[in-house]
C-alpha positions in Angstrom: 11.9 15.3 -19.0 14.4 12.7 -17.2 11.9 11.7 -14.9 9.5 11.2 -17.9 11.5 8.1 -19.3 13.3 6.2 -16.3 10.4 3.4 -16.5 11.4 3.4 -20.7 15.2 3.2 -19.6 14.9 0.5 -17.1 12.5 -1.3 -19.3 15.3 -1.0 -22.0 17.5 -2.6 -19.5 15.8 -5.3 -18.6 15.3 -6.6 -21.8 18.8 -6.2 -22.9 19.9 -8.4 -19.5 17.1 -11.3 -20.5 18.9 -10.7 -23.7 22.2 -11.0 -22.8 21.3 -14.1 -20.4 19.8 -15.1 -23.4 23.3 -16.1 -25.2 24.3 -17.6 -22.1 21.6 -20.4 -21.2 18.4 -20.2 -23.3 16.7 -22.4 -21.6 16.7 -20.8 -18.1 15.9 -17.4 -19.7 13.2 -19.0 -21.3 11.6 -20.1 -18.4 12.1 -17.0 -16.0 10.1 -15.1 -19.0 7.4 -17.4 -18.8 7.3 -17.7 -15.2 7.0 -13.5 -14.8 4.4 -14.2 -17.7 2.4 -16.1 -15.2 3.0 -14.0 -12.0 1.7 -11.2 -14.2 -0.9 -12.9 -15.5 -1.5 -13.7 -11.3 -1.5 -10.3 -10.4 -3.2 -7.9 -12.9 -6.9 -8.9 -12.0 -6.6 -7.8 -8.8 -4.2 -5.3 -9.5 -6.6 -3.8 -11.9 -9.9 -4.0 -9.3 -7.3 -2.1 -6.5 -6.5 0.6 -9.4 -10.1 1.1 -9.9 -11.1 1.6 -6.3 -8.4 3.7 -5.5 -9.2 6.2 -9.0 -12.8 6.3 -7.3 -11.5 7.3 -3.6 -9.4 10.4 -4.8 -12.3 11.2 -7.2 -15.4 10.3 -5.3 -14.2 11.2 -2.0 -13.6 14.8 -0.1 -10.9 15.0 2.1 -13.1 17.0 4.9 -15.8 14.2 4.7 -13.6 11.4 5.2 -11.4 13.6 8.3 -14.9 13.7 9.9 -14.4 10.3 10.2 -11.0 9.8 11.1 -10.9 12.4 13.9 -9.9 11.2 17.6 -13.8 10.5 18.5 -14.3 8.1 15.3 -13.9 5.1 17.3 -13.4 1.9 16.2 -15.2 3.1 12.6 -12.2 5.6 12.0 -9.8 3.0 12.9 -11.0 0.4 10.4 -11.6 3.3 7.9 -7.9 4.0 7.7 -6.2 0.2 8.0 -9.0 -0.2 5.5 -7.9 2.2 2.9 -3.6 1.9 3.8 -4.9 -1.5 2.8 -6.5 -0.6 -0.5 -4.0 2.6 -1.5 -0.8 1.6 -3.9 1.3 3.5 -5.6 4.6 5.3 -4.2 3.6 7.0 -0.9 4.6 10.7 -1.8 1.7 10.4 -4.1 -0.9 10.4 -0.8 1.1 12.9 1.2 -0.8 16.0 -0.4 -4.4 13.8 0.2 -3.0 12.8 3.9 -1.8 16.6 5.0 -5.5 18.1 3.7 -6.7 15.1 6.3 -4.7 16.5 8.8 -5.1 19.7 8.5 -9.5 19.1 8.7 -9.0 17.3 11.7 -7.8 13.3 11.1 -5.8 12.0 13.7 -2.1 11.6 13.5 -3.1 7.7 15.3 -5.1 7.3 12.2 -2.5 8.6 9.6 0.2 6.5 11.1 -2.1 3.7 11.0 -2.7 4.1 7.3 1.0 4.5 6.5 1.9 0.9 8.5 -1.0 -0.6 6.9 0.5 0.0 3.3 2.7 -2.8 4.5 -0.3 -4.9 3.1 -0.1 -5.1 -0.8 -3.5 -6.5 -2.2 -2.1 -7.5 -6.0 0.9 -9.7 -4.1 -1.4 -11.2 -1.5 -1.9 -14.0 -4.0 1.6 -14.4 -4.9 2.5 -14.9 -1.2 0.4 -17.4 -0.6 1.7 -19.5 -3.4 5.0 -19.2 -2.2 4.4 -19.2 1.7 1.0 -20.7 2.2 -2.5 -19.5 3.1 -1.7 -20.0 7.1 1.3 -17.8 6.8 -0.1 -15.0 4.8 -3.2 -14.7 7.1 -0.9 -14.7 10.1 1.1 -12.2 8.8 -1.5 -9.9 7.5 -3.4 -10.0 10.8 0.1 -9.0 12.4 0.5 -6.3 10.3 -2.9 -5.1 11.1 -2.3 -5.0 14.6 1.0 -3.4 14.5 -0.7 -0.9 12.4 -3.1 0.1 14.9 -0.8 -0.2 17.8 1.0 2.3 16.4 -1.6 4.4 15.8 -2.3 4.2 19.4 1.4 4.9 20.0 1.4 7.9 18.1 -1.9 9.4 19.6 -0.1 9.2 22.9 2.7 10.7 21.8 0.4 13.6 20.7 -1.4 13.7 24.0 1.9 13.6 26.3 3.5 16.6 23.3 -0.1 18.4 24.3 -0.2 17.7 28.0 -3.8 16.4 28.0 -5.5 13.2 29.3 -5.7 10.4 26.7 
């Protein structure tokens, strides 16, 4: 039951803070509220399309079809399958860690796990929001670096599997 209403405490909190800044200087309260009005506003589109795709991947999708295609021999496929879907998942990461062990355990690669795990890095909903602040350049940069690192330590983990299994990568 005390996990049940931490997002109803904080909320609670918040409010009396705005409310106590409130007394303090109006003004500037009034316009952080309306300012994390619009970045809401920004954000819950998207938000709301990555929601939906992620509800239809745990429903739609079978955790030994989808290791059949992030197995060691999946190829470039099974890498862009899981930067793809790190990409698309959200929500706090013990959540996946019962969908990502039944992976494992039907034959996923650890290369492709870690891969998905780095690629969380990239939030959809807040892609938006850092381009407003940073700019489109920077954001694409970044992403594409995150990408990368993503993969290269997927690659970094397989051979640590290979070298832990004494076998030929």
């Amino acid at each position: 039951m005390k996990l049940r209403f931490q997002g109803v405490k904080f909320m609670v909190g918040v409010g009396l803070l705005y409310g106590g800044l409130a007394l303090y200087d109006s003004d500037k309260t009034l316009q952080a509220l309306q300012k994390s009005g619009m970045v809401l506003m920004e954000i819950l589109a998207i938000f709301s399309v990555v929601v939906f795709i992620s509800a239809a991947i745990h429903y739609y999708i079978d955790s030994r079809s989808l290791a059949k295609h992030l197995g060691e021999e999946s190829g470039l496929k099974g890498w862009l399958i899981a930067l793809g879907a790190g990409v698309l998942s959200h929500g706090p990461m013990y959540a996946w860690y019962p969908m990502i062990r039944d992976l494992r355990e039907h034959g996923a690669g650890d290369g492709r796990v870690a891969a998905f795990f780095y690629a969380r890095a990239i939030k959809v909903p807040l892609l938006p929001i850092m381009v407003e602040y940073f700019g489109l350049a920077f954001t694409i940069v970044l992403t594409i670096y995150i990408l990368l690192s993503a993969w290269i330590q997927g690659l970094i983990m397989d051979r640590i599997d290979w070298i832990a299994e004494d076998r030929e990568p």
